[in-house]
Structures are given as C-alpha cells and as structure tokens.
C-alpha positions in Angstrom: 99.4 87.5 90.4 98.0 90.7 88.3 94.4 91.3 87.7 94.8 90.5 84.3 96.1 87.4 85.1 93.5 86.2 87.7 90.9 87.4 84.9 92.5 84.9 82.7 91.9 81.8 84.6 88.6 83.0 85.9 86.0 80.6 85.6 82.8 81.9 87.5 81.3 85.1 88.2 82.7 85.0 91.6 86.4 84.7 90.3 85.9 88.1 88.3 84.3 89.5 91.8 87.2 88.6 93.7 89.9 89.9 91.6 88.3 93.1 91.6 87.7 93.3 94.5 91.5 92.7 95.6 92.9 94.6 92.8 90.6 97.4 94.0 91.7 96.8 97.6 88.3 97.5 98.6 87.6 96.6 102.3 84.1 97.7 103.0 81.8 95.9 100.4 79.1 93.8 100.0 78.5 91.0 97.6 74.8 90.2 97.2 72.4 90.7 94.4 74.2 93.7 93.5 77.4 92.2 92.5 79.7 94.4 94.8 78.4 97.0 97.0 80.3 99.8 98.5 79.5 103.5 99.5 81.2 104.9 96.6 80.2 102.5 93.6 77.9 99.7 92.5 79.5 96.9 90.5 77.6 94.5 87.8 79.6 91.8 86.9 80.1 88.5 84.4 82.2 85.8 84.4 82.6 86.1 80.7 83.2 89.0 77.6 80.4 87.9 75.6 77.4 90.8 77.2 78.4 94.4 75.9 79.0 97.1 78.3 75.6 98.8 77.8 73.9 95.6 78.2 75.3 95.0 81.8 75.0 98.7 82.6 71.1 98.1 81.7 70.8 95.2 84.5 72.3 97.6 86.7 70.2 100.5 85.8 67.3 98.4 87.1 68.9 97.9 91.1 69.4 102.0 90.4 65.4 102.3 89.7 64.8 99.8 92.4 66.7 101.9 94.9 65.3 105.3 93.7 61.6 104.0 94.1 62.0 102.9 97.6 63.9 106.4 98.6 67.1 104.2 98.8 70.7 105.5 98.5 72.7 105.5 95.0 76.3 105.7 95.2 78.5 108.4 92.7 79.7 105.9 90.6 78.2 102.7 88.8 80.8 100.0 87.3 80.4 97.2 85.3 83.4 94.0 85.5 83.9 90.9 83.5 87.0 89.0 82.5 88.4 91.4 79.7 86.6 94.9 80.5 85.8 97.4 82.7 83.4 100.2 82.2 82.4 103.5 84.9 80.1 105.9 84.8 79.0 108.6 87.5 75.5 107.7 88.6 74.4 111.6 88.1 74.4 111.0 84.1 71.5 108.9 84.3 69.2 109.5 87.8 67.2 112.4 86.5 66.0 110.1 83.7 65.4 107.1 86.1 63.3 109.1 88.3 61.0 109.9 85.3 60.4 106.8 85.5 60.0 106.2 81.4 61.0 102.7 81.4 58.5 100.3 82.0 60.7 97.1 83.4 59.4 93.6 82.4 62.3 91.2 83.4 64.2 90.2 86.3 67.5 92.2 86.1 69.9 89.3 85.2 67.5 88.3 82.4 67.9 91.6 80.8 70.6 91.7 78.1 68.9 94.2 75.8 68.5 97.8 76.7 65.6 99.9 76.2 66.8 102.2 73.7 65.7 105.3 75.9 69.0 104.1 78.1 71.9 104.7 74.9 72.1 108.3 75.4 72.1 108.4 79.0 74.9 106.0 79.5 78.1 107.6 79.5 80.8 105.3 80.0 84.4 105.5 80.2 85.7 102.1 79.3 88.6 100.6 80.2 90.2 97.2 78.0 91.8 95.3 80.9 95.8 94.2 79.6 98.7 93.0 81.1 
C-alpha cells in the first residue's frame, strides 16, 4: 500500500505517524511528545489537513525553544506531517532567532495553532502536496 493511500484511510494521529514512519523507512526513532524523533529530524504531525503548515511548524518551534533553553540537542532538519502534506525546513533558518529568545510562549505546544507573527519570516519551508 503507498503512502498516499495509507494517508487516505488514516483516522488518528498515530495512523499518519506510522505511514511516515514506514514510508521513511526510519529505524531509529522515537514517538513521544515530539511526534517522531530521530537524530536527523523532528516531526510534528496531525491526523487531519485542516492546521496550515506554519501553524504546526509554530507548535514545533516551541519543543525547539524548549531544547535550546535546557542546552539540549536540535536535529538539521524539522518536518511537519498530516494526511495530505508534508513540509521541511533545516533547523538553522530559525535557531539564531529562537535563542534571542523574543517570543514570550503562553500555551502548551498542541494548543498553539496561531503563530507569533515574529515566526513568518523565519520559516522557510519547502512543501511537499502528498499524491498518488
């Protein structure tokens, strides 16, 4: 079965992790509060379309200036997944910015759907429409 197919009967978040993850072939990962963890990149994901690209990067953006204030590692790359979309950007586009530490965070990451607007220019996305 092809990605795009699995992503077509995927009803939870967990079914877009998973056919990621095997589409990736990833083998060394971690699902957890960061939605899939590797070396290499961090994924955000939804089990829907319906959050834009930039919103999900901003709830990922927070884990990035969790892991910078505790002197934590941050991979090269930062994804974001859901059912119809897929959207990377390196992780070097936006750290100097995070470690200014600008953006006063008020919410619990999954709560955040809109992005401070300091964030737009500093995301740099290459989006990718997922298709048969």
């Amino acid at each position: 079965m092809t990605l795009y197919s699995k992503l077509q009967k995927a009803i939870y978040e967990e079914d877009v992790k998973d056919a990621y993850i095997k589409a990736l072939g990833l083998k060394e990962y971690q699902k957890n509060l960061l939605d899939i963890q590797t070396k290499e990149i961090w994924f955000e994901a939804k089990g829907d379309s319906k959050i834009s690209t930039y919103a999900m990067f901003t709830q990922l953006m927070q884990y990035v200036q969790d892991s910078l204030n505790k002197g934590e590692y941050v991979p090269p790359f930062l994804c974001v997944i859901d059912t119809t979309k897929a959207a990377i950007m390196k992780s070097t586009d936006v750290i100097p910015f995070l470690e200014k530490k600008t953006i006063k965070w008020e919410r619990l990451p999954a709560a955040t759907h809109r992005m401070p607007w300091m964030l737009y220019r500093y995301i740099s996305v290459r989006t990718l429409l997922v298709s048969k």
